[in-house]
C-alpha positions in Angstrom: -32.0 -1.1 10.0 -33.3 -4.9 9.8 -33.5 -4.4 6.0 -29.7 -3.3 5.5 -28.9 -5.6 7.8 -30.8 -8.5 5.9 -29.0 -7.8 2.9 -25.6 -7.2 4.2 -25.6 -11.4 5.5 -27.1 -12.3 2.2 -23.8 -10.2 0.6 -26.5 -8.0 -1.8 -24.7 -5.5 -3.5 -26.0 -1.8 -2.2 -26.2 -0.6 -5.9 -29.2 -3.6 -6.0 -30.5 -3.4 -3.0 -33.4 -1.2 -4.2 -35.1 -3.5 -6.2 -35.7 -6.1 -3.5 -37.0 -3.0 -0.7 -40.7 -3.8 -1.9 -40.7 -7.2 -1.1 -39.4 -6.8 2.2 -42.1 -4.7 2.9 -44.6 -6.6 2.1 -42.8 -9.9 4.0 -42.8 -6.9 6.8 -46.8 -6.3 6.2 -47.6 -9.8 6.2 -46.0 -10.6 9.3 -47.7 -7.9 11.7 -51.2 -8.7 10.0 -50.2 -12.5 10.9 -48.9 -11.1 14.6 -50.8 -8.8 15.6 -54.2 -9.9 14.0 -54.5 -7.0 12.6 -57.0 -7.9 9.7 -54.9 -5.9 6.8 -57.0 -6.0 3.4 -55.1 -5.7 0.2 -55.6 -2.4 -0.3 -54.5 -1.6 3.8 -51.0 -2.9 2.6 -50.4 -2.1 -0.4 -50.6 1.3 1.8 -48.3 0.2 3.8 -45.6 -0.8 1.8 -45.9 2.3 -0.5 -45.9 4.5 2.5 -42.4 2.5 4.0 -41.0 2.5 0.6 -41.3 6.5 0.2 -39.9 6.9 3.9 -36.9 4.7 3.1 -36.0 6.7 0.1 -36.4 10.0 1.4 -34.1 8.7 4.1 -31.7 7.7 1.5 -32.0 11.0 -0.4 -30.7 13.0 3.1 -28.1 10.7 3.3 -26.6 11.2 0.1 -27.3 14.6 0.2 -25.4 14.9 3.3 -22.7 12.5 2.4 -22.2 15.1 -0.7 -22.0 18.2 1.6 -19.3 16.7 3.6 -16.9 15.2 0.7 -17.3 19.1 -0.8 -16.2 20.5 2.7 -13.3 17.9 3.2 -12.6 19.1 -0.8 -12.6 22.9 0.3 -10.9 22.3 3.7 -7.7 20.8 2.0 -7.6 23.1 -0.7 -7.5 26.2 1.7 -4.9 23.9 3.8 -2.9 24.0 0.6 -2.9 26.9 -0.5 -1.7 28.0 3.3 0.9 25.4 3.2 2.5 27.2 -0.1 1.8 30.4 1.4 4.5 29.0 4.3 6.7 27.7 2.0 6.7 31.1 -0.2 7.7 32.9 3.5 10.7 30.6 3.2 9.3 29.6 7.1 10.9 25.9 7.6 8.9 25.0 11.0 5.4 26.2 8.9 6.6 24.4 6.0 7.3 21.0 7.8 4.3 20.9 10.6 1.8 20.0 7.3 3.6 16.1 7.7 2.1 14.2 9.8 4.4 12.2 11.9 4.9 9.2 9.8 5.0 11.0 6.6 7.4 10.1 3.2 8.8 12.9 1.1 9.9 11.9 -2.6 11.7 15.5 -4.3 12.5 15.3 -7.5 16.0 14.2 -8.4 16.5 13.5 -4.6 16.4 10.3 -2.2 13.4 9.7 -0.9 12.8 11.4 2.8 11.0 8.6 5.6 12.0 10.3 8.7 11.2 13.7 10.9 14.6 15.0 10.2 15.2 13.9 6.6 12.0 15.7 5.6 13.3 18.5 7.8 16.9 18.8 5.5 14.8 18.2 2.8 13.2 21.4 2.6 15.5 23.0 4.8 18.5 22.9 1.9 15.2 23.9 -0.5 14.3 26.9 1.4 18.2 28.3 1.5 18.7 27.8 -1.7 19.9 31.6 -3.5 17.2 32.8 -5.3 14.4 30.7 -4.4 10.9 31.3 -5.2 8.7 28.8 -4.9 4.7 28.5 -4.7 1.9 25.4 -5.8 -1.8 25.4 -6.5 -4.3 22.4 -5.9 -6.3 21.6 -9.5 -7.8 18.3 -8.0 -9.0 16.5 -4.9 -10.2 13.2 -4.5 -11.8 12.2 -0.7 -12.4 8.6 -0.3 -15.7 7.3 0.8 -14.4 6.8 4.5 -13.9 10.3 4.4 -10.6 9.9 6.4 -8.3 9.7 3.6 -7.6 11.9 0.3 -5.3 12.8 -2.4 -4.6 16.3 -4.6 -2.6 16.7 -7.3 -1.8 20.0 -8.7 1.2 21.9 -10.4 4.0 23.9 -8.5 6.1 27.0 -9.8 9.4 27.6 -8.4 12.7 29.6 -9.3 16.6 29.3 -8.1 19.9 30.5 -8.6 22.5 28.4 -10.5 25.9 29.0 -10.0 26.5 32.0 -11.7 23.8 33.7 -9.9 21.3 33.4 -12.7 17.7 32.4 -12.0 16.6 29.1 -13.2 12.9 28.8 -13.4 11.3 25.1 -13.1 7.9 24.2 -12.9 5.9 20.9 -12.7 3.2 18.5 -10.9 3.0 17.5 -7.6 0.9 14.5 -5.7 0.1 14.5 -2.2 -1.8 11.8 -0.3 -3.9 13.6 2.9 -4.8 11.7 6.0 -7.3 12.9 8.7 -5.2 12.5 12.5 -6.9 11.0 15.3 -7.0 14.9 16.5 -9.5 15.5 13.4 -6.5 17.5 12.0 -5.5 17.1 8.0 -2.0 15.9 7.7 0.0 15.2 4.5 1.3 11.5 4.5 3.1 11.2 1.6 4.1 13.9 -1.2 6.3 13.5 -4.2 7.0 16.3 -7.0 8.7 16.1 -10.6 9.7 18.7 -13.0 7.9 19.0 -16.6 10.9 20.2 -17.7 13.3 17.8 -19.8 16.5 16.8 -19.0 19.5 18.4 -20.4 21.4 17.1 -23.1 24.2 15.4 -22.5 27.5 17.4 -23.2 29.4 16.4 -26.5 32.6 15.0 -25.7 
């Protein structure tokens, strides 16, 4: 639109932009009475601007109401992906598990060296998933889309048990982060994802 546009190249910021809308109209009014001849009396366009300034903001409204629908289905789209990615993991099934990367994705485990390629992020969960004992299962409790709508994050807290060496199950539990990028396929793809434990360290052993 020539207003947007206008303000864009005279760098307005969009949360002001508003306030300057009725005096573009009426620069707009003026112009096609000057143009066209048309003979506009004061009342005529005062008509006219309160009739473009109504349409304008009803055209913003959709917007935003649309914009709002679409963040709240990106929202519910990754949390479902999620939850189905846990599901995999719970299934102990590595190739499930791994396909939620995309292909240039960084895995940082806890207590672990961070994972930058296909077939480190593969061992990574690979020696997870074998491990004795394992149980293992996360939940989303936040998800932030960004305003390009191409890019997100959720955080949320994971629950998972193994064996220790004597064959006695360890439970663990703790937060999780993961960073969500939309592929050129429109598919949701985690691109980075790190996890810590809440748990404390243990004490170190008296000599």
């Amino acid at each position: 639109m020539e207003y947007e546009r206008c303000l864009q190249n005279l760098k307005i910021p969009s949360a002001h932009r508003h306030e300057l809308l009725p005096a573009f109209l009426i620069h707009v009014s003026n112009s096609i009475d000057d143009n066209a001849k048309c003979g506009l009396d004061g009342t005529m366009k005062i008509k006219f601007v309160l009739a473009g300034y109504v349409t304008l903001l009803s055209f913003t409204f959709v917007c935003s109401v649309l914009a709002a629908d679409e963040k709240s289905a990106i929202e519910q789209a990754l949390r479902d992906l999620d939850a189905q990615w846990s599901a995999a993991a719970g299934t102990k099934d590595l190739e499930k598990t791994i396909a939620f990367y995309s292909g240039d994705a960084i895995v940082l485990p806890t207590n672990a060296p961070a994972a930058a390629t296909k077939e480190a992020i593969r061992n990574t969960w690979k020696d997870l998933l074998a491990s004795p004992g394992l149980a293992i299962s996360w939940k989303t409790t936040k998800v932030e889309v960004a305003k390009s709508g191409d890019i997100a994050y959720t955080t949320g807290t994971y629950e998972l048990t193994m064996n220790d060496a004597s064959g006695k199950p360890v439970p663990d539990h703790g937060k999780y982060v993961e960073v969500w990028k939309k592929q050129s396929d429109g598919k949701w793809k985690v691109a980075a994802d790190i996890w810590n434990s809440d748990l404390p360290l243990p004490s170190p052993e008296k000599k």
